[in-house]
N, C-alpha and C positions, 0 to 999 in steps of 0.2 A: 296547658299541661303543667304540673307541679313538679319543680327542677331544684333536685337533689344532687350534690355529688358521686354519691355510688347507689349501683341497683348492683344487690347479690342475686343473679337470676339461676332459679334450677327447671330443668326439664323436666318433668313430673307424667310418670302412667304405674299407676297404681304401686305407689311406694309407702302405703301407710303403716309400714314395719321401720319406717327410717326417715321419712321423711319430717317427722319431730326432731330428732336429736340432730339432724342438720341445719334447720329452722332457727331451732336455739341457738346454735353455734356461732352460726350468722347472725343472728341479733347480739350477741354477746360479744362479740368482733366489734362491731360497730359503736355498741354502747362503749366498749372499753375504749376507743381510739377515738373520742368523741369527733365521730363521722357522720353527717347528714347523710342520713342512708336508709334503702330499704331494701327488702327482702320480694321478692319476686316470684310465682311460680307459674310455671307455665304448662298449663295441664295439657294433656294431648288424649285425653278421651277416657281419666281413670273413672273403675267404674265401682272402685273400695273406698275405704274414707279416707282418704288422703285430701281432699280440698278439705274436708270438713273439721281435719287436724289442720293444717295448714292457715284458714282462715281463723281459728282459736287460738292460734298463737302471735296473731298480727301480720300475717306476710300478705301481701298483698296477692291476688291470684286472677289470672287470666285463661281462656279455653280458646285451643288450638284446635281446629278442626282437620285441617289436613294430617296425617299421619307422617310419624317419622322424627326422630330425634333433632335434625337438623330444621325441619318446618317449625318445632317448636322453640329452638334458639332464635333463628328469624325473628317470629313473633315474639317474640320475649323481650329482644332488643330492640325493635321497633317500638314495644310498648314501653318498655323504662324508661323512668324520670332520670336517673341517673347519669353526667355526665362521662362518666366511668360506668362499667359494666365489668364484673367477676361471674363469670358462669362457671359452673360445677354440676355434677352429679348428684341426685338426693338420694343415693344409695349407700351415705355414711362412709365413703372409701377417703374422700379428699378432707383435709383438716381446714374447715371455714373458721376455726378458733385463731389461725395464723396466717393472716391474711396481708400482712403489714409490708412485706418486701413489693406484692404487688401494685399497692395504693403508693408505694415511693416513687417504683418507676413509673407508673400512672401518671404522677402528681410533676417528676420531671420534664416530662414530654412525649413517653412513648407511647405509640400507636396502639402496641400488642407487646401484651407479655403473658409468653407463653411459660407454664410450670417445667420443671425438669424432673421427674420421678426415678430416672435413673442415677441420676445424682444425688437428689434428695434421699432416695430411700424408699424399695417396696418390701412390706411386711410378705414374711413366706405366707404362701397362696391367695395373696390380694390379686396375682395376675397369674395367670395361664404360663406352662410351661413353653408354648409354644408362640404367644403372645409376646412372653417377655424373652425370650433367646431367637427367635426365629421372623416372624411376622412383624411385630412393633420397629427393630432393628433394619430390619431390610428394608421396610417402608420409607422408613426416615433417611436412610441412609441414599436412599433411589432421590427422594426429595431433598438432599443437599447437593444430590450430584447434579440434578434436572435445572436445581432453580438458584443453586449460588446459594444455598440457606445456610448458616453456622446453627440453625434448632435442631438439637439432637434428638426434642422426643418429639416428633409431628405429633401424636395422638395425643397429651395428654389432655384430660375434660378438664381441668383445671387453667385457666388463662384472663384475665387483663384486656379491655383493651375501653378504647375512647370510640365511644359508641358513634359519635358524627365519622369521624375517621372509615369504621368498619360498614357502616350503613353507606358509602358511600362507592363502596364493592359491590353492593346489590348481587349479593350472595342466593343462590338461590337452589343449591343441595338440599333434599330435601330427609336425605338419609343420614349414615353414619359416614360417610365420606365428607360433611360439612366441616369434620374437623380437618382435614384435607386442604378445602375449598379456600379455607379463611388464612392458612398459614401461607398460601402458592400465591392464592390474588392479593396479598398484605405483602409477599415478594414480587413479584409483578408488578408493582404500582407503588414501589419504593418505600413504603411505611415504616415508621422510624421501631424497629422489633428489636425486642432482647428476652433474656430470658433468666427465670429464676427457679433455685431447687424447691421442691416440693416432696411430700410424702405420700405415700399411695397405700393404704391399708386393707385387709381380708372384708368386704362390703358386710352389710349387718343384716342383710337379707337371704329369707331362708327358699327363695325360687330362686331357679336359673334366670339371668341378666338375660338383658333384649338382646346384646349384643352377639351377631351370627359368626362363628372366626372365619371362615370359607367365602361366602358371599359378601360380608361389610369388607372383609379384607381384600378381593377383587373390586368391589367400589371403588376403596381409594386406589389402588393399584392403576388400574382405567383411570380414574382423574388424573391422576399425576404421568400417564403415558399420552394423553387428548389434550394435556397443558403446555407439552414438551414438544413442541413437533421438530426442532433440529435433533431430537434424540430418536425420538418414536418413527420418522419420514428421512430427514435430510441425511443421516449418518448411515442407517444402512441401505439407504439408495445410494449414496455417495459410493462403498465401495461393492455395492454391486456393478454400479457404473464404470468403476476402477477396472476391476474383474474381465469385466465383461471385454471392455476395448481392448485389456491390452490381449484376452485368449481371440478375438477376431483377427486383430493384426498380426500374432505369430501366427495361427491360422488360416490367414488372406489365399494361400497356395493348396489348400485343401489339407494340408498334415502339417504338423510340427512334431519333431522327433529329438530327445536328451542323447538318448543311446538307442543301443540294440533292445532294452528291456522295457522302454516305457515311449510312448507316441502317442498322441492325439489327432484324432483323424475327425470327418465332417460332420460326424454325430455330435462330439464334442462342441466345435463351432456355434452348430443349431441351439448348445445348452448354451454359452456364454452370449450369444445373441438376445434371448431371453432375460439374459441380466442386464443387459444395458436396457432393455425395453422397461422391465418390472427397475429397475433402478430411477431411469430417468419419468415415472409415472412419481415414485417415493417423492423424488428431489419436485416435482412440481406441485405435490400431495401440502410438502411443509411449508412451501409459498401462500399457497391459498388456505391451510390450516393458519395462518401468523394473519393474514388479512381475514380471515371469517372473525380470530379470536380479537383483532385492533378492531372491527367494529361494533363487537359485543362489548366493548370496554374493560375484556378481561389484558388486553395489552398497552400499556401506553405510551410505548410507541416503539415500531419497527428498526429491523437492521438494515443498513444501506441498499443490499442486495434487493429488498422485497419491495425497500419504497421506490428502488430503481427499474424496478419489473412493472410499478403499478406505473407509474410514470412512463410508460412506453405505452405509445397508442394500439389501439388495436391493429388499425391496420398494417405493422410493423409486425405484428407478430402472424398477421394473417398470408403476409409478402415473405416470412423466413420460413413459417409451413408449407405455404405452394412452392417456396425452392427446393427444401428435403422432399416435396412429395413429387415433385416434376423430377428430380433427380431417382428414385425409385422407381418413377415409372417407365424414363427413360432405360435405366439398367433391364428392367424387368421385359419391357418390348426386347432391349439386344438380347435378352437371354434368348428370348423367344425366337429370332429372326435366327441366333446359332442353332436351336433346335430343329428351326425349318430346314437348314442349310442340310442337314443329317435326314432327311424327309421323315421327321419327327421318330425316329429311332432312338437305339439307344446312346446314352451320352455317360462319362467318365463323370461322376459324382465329385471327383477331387476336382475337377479342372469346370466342372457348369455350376456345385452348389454355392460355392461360396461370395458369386454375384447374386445368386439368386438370394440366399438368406441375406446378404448384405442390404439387397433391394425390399425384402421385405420390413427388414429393420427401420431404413429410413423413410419410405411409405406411413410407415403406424405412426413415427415421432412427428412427421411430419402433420398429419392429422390432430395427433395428440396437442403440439403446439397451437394449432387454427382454433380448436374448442377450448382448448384453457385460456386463449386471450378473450375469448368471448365471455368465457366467464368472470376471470380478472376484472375487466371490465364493466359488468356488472356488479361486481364487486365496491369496484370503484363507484359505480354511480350511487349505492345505497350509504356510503359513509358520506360522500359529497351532499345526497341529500336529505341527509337524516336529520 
């Protein structure tokens, strides 16, 4: 393969309204910054003349068959010569004339350099009113909280990065959430990222963009909540969990009462019971979401907690579920034996429910426990012998 310093790669489905004067730009970039460089496109199925401007201008050009903006980045960086990799949109919005901030921090060491549009500057209606104050913002902002990121624009199409580095993510979004994909697993796997201003202008094209706001905007939404699992599992199982113990144990006597106006009686109970059950499924949901995601290599490596869970044999976790569950069933026989005692009559709800929901509680955890070490452990056996 023929190895060039930079490949300017764009994503190409039928952009022959724009896909020239970005072409140019890009060659023009290169020429001026006397860069060993090429221009890249990576078609994903156009069916206008965009390959056939494309190839008339020297860019080199590839055909992506799977669909989807992210399947055609993939392919694109798999196939550049380019040590370096600049991908963009060829819908004329990103300025490939000024490309130079990116090729420095390239050229120092980093992994990923992502553009900044909010800082650099969006031309009125280059973005969505609801893109640019609503949806863009919140995205980004859910992905510094999730992942420790200091990138304030997750989305922009505009970015940088060291193409062995990124190819080593085996990235594999096949949508508009890649741009998602590449900034969380590039945080996840410590890649040396920073980031530069950039300008964002009104695109040159006279159809509506691929981009869906509703559906691409729940994509990355979903990645970045199935990348998080101490946010998405552990935090609000945790205080469901919370919740839940402490309205059972004011509870343990069938009522808890502040005053005359307000009490909790064993309906109650049965809801807070419920949240230690749905809690402590959450808190065991983010253990085995942290172990699914360490052996797809989107994590590189675990918190003390998770590697100390995997590290417990099964039959330790098989020996703490027969105790919670021999214990529930234990209460739930006495429940029964007081019921006989009343020759199965009726019994005071305050004073019989609250072994009996307690006994159910530790019954389900108890089980719960015996199958997630099973699975854990199989867990375990697929990274030991992968």
């Amino acid at each position: 393969m023929k190895i060039v310093e930079l490949t300017i790669l764009m994503p190409c489905l039928n952009e022959e309204e724009t896909i020239g004067i970005c072409i140019d730009k890009a060659l023009k970039f290169i020429k001026k910054n006397n860069i060993n460089g090429e221009v890249l496109i990576a078609d994903n199925g156009s069916t206008d003349n965009s390959v056939k401007i494309a190839k008339s201008l020297g860019a080199r050009v590839i055909k992506v068959k799977e669909k989807g903006y992210g399947s055609a980045l993939i392919e694109g960086t798999k196939n550049a010569y380019g040590k370096y990799v600049i991908m963009g949109d060829s819908d004329d919005s990103y300025d490939f004339l000024h490309l130079e901030e990116f090729i420095k921090k390239l050229r120092k060491g980093y992994d990923l350099v992502m553009g900044d549009r909010f800082k650099g500057g969006i031309e009125k209606g280059a973005m969505p009113f609801s893109h640019r104050y609503i949806g863009n913002p919140i995205l980004s902002f859910i992905g510094r909280i999730f992942f420790h990121s200091q990138i304030r624009d997750f989305h922009c199409g505009l970015r940088g990065y060291n193409k062995e580095k990124i190819l080593s993510l085996n990235l594999n979004c096949s949508g508009m959430e890649y741009a998602s994909e590449m900034v969380v697993k590039s945080e996840l796997n410590n890649l040396k990222i920073t980031q530069v201003p950039t300008t964002l202008k009104k695109d040159g094209r006279t159809r509506k963009p691929h981009l869906k706001t509703f559906s691409d905007g729940w994509r990355h939404l979903n990645f970045l909540l199935i990348h998080a699992p101490n946010w998405l599992f552990l935090l609000p199982g945790s205080i469901l969990l919370i919740i839940g113990f402490i309205g059972v144990v004011l509870l343990r006597n069938g009522y808890f009462s502040i005053n005359s106006n307000f009490s909790l009686g064993i309906n109650s109970m049965l809801y807070f019971s419920g949240f230690i059950i749905i809690g402590f499924q959450l808190c065991f949901f983010s253990i085995l979401a942290k172990i699914h995601s360490y052996n797809d290599n989107i994590l590189v490596k675990l918190d003390k907690i998770t590697l100390n869970l995997m590290k417990i044999k099964t039959i330790y976790y098989l020996l703490f579920g027969f105790i919670l569950t021999l214990i529930g069933l234990l209460l739930s026989v006495y429940s029964f034996v007081k019921w006989k005692n009343v020759n199965f009559g009726d019994l005071n709800p305050s004073n019989f429910m609250p072994l009996v929901i307690i006994a159910n509680c530790l019954l389900i955890m108890g089980i719960e426990i015996i199958f997630s070490g099973f699975l854990i452990n199989t867990m375990n056996i697929k990274k030991v012998h992968r």
